[in-house]
PDB file of the backbone (N, CA, C, O) and the ligand in Angstrom, with CONECT records:
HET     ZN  A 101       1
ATOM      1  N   UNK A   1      14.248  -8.377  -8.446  1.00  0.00           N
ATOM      2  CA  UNK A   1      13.598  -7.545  -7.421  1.00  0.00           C
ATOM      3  C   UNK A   1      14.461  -7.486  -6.165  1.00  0.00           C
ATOM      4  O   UNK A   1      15.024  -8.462  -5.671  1.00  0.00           O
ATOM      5  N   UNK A   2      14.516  -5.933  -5.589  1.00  0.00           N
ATOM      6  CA  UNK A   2      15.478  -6.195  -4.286  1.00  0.00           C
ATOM      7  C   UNK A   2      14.657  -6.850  -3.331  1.00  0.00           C
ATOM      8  O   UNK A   2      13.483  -7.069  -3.631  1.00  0.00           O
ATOM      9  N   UNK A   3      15.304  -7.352  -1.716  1.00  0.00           N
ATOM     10  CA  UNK A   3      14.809  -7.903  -0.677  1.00  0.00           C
ATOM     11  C   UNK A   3      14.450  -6.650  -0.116  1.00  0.00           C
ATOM     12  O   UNK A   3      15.050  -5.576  -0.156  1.00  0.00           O
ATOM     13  N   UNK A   4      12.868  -7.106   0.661  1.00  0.00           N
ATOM     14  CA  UNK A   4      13.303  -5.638   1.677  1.00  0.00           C
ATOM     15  C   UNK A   4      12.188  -6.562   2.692  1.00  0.00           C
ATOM     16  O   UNK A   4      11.326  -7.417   2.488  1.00  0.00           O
ATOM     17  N   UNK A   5      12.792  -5.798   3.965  1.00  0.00           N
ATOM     18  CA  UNK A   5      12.095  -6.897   5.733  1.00  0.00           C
ATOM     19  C   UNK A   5      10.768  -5.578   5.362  1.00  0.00           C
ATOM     20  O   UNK A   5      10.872  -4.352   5.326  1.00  0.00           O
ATOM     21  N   UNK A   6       9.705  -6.387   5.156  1.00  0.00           N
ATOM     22  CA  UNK A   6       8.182  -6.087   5.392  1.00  0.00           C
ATOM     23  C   UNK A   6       7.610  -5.870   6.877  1.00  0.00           C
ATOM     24  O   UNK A   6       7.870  -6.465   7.923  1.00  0.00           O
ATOM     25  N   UNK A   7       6.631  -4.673   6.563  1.00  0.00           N
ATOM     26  CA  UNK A   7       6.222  -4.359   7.552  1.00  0.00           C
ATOM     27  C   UNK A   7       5.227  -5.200   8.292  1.00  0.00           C
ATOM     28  O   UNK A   7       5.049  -5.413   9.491  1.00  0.00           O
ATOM     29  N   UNK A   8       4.509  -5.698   6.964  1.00  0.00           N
ATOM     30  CA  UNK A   8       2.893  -6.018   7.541  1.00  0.00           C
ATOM     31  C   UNK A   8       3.232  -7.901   7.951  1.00  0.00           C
ATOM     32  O   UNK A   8       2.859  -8.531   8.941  1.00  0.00           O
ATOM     33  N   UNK A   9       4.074  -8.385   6.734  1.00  0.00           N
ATOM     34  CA  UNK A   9       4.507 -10.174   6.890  1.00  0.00           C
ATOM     35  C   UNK A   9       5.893 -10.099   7.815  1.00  0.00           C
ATOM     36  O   UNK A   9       6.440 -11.150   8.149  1.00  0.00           O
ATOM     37  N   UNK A  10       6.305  -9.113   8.117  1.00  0.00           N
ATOM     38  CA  UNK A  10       7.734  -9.285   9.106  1.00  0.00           C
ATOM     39  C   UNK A  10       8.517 -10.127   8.202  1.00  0.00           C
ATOM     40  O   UNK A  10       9.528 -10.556   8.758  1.00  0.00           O
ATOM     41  N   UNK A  11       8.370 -10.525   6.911  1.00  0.00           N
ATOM     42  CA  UNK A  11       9.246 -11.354   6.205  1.00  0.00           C
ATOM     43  C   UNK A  11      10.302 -10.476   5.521  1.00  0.00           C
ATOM     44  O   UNK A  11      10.124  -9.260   5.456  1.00  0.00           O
ATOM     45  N   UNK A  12      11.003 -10.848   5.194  1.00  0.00           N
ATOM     46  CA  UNK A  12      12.293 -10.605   4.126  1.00  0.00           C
ATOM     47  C   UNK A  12      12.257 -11.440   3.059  1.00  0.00           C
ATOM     48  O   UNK A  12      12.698 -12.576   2.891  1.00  0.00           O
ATOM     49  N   UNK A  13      11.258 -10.187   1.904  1.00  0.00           N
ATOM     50  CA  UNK A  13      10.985 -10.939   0.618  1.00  0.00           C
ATOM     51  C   UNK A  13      10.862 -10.107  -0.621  1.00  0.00           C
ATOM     52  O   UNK A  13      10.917  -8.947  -0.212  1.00  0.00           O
ATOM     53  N   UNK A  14      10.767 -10.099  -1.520  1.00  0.00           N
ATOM     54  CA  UNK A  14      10.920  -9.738  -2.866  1.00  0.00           C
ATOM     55  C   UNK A  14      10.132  -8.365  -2.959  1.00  0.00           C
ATOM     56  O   UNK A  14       8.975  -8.476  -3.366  1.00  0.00           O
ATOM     57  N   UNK A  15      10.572  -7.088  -2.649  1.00  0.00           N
ATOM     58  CA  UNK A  15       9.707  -5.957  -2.898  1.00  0.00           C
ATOM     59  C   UNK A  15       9.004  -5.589  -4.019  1.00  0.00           C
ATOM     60  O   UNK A  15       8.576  -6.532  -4.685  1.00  0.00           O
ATOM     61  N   UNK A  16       8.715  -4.238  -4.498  1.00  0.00           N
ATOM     62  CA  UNK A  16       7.987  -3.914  -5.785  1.00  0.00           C
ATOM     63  C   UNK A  16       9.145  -3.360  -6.603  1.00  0.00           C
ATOM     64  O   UNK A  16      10.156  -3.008  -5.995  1.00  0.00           O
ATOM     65  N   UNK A  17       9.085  -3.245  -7.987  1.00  0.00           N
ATOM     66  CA  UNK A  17       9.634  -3.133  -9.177  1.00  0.00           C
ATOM     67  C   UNK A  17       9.805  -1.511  -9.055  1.00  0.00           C
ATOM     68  O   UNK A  17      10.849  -0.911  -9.313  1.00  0.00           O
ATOM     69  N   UNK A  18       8.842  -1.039  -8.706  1.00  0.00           N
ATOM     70  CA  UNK A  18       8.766   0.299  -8.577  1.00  0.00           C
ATOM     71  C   UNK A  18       7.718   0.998  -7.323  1.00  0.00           C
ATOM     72  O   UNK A  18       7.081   0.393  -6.461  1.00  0.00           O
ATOM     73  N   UNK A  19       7.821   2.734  -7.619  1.00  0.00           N
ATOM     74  CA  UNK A  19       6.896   2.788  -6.350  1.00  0.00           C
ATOM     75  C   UNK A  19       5.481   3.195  -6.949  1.00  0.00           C
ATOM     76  O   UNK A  19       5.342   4.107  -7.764  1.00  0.00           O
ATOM     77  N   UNK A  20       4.420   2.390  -6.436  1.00  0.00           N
ATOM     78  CA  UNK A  20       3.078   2.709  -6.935  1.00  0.00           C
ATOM     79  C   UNK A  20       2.433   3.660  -6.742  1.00  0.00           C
ATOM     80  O   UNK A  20       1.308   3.817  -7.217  1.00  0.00           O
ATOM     81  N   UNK A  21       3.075   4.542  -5.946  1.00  0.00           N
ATOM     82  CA  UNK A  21       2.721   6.284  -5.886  1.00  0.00           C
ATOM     83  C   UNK A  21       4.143   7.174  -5.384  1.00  0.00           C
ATOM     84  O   UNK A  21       5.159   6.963  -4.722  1.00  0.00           O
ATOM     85  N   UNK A  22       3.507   8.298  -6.156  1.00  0.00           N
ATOM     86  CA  UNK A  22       4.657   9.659  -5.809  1.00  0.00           C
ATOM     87  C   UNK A  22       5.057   9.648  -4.552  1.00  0.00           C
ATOM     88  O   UNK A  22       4.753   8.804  -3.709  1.00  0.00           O
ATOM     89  N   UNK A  23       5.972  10.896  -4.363  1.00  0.00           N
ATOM     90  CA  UNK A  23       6.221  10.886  -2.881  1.00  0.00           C
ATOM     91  C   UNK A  23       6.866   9.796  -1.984  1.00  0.00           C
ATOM     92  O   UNK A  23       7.380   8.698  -2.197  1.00  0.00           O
ATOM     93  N   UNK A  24       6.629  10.539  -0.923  1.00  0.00           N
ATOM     94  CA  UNK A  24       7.016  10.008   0.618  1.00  0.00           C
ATOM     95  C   UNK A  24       6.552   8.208   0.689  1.00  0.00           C
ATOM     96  O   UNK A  24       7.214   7.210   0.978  1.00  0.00           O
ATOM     97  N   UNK A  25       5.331   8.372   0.341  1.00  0.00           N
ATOM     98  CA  UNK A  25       4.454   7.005   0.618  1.00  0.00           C
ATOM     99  C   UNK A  25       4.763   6.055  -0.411  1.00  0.00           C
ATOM    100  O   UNK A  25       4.367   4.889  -0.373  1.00  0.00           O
ATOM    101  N   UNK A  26       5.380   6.481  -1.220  1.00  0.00           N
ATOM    102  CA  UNK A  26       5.980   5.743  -2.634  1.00  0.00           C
ATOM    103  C   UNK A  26       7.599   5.365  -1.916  1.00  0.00           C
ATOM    104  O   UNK A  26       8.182   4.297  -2.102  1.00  0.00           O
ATOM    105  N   UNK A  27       7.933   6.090  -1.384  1.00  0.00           N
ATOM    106  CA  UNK A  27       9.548   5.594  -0.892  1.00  0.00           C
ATOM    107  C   UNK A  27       9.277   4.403   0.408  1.00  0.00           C
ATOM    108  O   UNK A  27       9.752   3.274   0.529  1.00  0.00           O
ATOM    109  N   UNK A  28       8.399   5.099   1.219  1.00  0.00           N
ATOM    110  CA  UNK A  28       8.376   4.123   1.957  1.00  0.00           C
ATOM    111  C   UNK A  28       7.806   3.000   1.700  1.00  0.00           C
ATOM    112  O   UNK A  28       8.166   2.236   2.596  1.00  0.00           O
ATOM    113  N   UNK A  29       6.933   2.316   0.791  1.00  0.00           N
ATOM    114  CA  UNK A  29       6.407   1.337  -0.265  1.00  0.00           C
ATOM    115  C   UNK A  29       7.592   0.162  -0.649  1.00  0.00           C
ATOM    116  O   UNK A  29       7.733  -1.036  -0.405  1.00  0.00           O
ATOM    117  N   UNK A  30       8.388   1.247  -1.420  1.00  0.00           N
ATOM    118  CA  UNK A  30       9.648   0.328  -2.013  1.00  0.00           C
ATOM    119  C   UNK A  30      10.428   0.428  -0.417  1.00  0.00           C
ATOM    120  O   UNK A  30      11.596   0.133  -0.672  1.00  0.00           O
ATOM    121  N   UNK A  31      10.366   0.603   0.547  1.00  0.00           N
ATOM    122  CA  UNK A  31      11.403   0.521   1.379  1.00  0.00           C
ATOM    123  C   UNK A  31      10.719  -0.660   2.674  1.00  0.00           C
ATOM    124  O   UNK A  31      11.338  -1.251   3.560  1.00  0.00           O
ATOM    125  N   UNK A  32       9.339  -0.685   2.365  1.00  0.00           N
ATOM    126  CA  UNK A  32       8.904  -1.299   3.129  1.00  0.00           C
ATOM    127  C   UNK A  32       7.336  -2.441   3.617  1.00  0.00           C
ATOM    128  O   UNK A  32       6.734  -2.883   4.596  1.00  0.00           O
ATOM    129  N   UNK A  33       7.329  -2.438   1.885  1.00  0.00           N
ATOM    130  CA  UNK A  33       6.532  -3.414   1.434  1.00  0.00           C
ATOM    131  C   UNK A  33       6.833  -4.623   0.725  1.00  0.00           C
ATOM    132  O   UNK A  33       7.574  -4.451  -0.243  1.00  0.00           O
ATOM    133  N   UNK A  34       6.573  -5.440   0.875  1.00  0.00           N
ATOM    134  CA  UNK A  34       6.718  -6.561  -0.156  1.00  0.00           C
ATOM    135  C   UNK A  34       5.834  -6.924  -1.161  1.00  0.00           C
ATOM    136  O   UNK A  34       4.654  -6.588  -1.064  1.00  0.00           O
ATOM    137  N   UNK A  35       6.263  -7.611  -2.190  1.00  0.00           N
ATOM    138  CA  UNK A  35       5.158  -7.440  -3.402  1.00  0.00           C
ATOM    139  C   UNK A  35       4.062  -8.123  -2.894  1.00  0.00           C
ATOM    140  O   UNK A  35       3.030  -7.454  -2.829  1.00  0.00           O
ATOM    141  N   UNK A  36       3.993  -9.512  -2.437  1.00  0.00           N
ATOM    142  CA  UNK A  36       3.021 -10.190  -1.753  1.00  0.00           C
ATOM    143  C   UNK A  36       2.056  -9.319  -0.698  1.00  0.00           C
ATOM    144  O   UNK A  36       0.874  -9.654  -0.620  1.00  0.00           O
ATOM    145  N   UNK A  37       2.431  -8.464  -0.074  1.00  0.00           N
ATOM    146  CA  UNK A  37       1.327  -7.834   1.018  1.00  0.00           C
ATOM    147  C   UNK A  37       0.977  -6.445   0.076  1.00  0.00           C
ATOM    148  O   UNK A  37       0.031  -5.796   0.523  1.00  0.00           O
ATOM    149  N   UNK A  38       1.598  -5.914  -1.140  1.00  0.00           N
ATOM    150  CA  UNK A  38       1.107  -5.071  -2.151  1.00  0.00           C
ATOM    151  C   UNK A  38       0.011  -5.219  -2.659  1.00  0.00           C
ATOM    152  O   UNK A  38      -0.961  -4.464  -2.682  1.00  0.00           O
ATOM    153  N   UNK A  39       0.245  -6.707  -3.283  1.00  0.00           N
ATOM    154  CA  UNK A  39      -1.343  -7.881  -4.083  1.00  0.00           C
ATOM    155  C   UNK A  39      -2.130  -7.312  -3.230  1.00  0.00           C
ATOM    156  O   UNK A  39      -3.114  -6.661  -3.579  1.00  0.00           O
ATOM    157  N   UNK A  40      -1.696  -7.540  -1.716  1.00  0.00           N
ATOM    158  CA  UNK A  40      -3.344  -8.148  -0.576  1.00  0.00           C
ATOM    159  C   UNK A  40      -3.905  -6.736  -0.798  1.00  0.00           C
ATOM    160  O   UNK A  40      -5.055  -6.423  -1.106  1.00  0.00           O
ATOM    161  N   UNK A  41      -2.835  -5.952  -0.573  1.00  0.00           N
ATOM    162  CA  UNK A  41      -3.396  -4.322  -0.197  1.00  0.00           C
ATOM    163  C   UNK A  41      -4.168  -3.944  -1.335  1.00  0.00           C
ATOM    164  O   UNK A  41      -5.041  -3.140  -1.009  1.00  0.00           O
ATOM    165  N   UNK A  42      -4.172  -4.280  -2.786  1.00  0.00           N
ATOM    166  CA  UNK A  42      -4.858  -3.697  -4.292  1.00  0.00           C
ATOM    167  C   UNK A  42      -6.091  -4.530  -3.914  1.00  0.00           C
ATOM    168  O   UNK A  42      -7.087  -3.815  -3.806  1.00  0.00           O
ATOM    169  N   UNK A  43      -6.341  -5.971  -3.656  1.00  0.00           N
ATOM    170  CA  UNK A  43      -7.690  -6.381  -3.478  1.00  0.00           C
ATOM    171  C   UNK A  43      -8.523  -5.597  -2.329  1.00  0.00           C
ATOM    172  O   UNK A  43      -9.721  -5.312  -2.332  1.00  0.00           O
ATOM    173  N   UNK A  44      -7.667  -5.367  -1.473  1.00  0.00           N
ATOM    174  CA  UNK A  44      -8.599  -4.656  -0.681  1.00  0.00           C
ATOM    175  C   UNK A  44      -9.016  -3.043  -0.192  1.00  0.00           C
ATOM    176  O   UNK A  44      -9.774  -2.487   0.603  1.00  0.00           O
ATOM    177  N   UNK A  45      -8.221  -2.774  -0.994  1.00  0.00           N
ATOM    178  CA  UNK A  45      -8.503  -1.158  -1.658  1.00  0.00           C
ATOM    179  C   UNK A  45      -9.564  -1.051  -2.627  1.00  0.00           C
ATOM    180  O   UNK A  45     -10.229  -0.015  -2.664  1.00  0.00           O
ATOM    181  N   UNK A  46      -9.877  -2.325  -3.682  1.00  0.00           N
ATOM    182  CA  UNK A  46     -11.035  -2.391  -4.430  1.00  0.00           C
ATOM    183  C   UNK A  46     -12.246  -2.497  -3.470  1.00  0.00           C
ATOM    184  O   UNK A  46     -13.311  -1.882  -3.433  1.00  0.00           O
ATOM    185  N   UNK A  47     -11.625  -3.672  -2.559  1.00  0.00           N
ATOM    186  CA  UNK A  47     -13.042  -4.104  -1.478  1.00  0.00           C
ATOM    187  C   UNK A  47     -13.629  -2.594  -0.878  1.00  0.00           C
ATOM    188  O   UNK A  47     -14.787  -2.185  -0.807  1.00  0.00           O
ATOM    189  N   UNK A  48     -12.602  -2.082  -0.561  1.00  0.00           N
ATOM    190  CA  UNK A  48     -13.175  -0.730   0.266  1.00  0.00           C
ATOM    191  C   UNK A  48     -13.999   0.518  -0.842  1.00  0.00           C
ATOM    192  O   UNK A  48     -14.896   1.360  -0.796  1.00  0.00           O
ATOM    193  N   UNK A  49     -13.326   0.137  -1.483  1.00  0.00           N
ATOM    194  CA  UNK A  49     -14.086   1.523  -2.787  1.00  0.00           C
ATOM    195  C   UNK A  49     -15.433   1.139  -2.972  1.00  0.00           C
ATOM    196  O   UNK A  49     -16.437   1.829  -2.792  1.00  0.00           O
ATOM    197  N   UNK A  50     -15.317  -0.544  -3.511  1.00  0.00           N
ATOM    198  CA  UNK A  50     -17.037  -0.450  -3.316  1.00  0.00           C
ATOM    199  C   UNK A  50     -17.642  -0.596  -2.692  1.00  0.00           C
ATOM    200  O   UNK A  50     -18.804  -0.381  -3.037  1.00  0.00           O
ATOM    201  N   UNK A  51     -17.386  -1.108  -1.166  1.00  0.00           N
ATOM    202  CA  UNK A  51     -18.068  -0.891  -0.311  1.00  0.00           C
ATOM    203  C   UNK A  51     -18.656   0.746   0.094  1.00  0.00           C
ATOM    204  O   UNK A  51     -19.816   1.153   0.167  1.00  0.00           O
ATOM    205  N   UNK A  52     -17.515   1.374   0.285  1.00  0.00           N
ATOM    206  CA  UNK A  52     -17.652   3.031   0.720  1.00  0.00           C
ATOM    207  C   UNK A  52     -18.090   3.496  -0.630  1.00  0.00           C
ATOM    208  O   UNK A  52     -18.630   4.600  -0.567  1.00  0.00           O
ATOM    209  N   UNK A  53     -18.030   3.053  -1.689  1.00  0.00           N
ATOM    210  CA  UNK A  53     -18.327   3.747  -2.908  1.00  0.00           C
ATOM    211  C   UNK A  53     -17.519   4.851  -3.184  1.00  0.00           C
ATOM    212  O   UNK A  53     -18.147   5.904  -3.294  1.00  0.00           O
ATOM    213  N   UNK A  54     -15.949   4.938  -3.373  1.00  0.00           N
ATOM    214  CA  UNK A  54     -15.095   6.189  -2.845  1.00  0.00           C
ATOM    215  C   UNK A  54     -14.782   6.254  -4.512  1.00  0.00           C
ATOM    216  O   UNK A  54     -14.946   5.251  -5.208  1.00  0.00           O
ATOM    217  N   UNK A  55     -14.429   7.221  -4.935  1.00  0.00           N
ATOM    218  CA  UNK A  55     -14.119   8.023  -5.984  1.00  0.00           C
ATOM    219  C   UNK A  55     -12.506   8.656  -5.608  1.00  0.00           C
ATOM    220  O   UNK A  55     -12.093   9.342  -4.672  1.00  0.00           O
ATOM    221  N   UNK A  56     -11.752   7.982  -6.988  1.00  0.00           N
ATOM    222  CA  UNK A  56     -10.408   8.022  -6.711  1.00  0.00           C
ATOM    223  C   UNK A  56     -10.083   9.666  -7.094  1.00  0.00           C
ATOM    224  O   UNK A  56      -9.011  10.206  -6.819  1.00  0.00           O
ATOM    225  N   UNK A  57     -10.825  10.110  -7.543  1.00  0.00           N
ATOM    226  CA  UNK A  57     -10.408  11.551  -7.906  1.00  0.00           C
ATOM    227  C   UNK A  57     -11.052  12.574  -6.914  1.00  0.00           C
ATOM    228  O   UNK A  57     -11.143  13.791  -7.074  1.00  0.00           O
ATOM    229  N   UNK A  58     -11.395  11.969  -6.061  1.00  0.00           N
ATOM    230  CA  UNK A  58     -12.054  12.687  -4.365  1.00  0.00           C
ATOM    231  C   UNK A  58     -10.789  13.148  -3.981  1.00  0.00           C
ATOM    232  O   UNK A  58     -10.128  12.126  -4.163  1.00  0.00           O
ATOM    233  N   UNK A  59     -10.034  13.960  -3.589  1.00  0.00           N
ATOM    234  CA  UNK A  59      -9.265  13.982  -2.453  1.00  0.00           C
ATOM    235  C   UNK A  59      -9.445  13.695  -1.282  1.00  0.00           C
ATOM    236  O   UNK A  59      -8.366  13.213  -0.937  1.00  0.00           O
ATOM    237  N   UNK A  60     -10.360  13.670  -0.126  1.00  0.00           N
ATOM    238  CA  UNK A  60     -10.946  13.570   0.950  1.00  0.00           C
ATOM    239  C   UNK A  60     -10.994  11.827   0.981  1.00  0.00           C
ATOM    240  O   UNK A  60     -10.879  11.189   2.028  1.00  0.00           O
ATOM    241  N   UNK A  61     -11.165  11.276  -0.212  1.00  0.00           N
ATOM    242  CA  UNK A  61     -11.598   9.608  -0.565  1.00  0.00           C
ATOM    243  C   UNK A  61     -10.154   9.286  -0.495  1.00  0.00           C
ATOM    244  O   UNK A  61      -9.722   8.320   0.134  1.00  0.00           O
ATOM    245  N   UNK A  62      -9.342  10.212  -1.230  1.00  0.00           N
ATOM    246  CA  UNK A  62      -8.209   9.209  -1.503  1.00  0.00           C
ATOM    247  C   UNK A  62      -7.072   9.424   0.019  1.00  0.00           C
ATOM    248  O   UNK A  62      -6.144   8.660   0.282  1.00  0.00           O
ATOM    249  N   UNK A  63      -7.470  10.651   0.841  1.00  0.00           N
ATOM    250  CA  UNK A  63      -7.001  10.678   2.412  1.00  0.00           C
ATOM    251  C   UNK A  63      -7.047   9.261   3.006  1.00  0.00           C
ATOM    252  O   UNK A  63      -6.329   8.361   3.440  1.00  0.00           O
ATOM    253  N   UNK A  64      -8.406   9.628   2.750  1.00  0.00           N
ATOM    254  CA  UNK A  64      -9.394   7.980   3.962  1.00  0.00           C
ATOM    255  C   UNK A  64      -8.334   6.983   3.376  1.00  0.00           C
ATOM    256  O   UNK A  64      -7.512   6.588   4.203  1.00  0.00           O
ATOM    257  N   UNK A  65      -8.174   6.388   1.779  1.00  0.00           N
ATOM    258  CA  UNK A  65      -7.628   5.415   1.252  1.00  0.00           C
ATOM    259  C   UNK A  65      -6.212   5.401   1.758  1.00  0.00           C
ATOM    260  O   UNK A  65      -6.138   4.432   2.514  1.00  0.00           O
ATOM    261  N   UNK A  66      -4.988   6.053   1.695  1.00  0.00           N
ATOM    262  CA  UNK A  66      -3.663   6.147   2.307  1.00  0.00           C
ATOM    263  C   UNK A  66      -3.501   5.923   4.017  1.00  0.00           C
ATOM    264  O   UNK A  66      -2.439   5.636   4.571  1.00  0.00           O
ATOM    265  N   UNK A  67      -4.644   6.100   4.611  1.00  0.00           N
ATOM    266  CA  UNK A  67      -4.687   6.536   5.896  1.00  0.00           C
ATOM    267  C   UNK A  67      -5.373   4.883   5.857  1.00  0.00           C
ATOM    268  O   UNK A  67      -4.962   4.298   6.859  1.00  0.00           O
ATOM    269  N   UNK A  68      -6.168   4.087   5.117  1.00  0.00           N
ATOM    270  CA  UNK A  68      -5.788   2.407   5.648  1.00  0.00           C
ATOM    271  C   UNK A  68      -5.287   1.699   4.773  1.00  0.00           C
ATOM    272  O   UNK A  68      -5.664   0.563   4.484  1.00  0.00           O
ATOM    273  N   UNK A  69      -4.061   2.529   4.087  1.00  0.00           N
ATOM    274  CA  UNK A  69      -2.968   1.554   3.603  1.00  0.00           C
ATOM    275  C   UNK A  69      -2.287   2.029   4.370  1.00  0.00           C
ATOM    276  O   UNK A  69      -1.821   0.949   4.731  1.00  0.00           O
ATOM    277  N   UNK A  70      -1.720   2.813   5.054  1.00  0.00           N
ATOM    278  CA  UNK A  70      -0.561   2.838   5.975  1.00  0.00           C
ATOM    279  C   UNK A  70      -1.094   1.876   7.133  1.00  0.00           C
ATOM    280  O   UNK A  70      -0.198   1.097   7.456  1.00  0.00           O
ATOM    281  N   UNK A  71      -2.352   1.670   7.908  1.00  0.00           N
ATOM    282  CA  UNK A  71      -2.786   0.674   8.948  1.00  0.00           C
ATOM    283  C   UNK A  71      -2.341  -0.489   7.975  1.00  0.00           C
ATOM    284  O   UNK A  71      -1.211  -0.957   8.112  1.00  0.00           O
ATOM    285  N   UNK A  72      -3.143  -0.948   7.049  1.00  0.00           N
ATOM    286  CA  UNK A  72      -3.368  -2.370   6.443  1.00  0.00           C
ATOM    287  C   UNK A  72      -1.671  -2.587   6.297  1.00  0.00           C
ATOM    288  O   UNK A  72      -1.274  -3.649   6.776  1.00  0.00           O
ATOM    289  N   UNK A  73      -0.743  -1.796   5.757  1.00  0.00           N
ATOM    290  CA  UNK A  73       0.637  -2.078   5.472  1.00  0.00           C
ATOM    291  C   UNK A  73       1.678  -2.554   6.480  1.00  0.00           C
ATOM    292  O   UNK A  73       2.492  -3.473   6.398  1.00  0.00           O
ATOM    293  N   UNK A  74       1.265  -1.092   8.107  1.00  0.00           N
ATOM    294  CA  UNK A  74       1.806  -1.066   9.169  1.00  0.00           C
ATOM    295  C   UNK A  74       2.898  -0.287   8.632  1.00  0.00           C
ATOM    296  O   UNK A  74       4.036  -0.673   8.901  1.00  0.00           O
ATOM    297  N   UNK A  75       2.718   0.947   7.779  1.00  0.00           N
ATOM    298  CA  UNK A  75       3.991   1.577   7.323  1.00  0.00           C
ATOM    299  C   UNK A  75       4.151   2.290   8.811  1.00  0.00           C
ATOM    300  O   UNK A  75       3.445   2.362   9.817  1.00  0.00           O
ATOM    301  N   UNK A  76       5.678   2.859   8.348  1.00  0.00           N
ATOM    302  CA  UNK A  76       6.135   3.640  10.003  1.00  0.00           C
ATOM    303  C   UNK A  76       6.321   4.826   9.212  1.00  0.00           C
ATOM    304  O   UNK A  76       6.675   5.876   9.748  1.00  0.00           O
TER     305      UNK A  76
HETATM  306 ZN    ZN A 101       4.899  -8.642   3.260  1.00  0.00          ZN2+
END
């Protein structure tokens, strides 16, 4: 796995294998996540779905969802 300096742990640590979505938000992922704050972000993307009860095939749901993984990540 390459190194890459994380946004959310400020660490310099083992990124993802690949990018877990298309696009822009997929480059910046592998450019600026680490696998460790990836984990945190999937548990709590579940936490939020069932809390909000969000439906991944919503578009409007999956806005809200990107819009607090870029907060929860601290992507730039
Ligand atoms: Zn991290």
């Amino acid at each position: 796995m390459p190194l890459v300096q994380c946004s959310r742990c400020k660490e310099r640590k083992a990124g993802l294998d690949e990018p877990p979505l298309p696009g822009e938000l997929g480059n910046k992922l592998m450019q600026q996540t680490c696998d460790g704050c990836w984990q945190a972000w999937v548990s709590q993307q579940l936490m939020l779905m069932n809390e909000y009860r969000l439906n991944p095939l919503d578009d409007e749901h999956n806005k809200f969802l990107d819009a607090e993984m870029i907060k929860f990540l601290a992507l730039e």
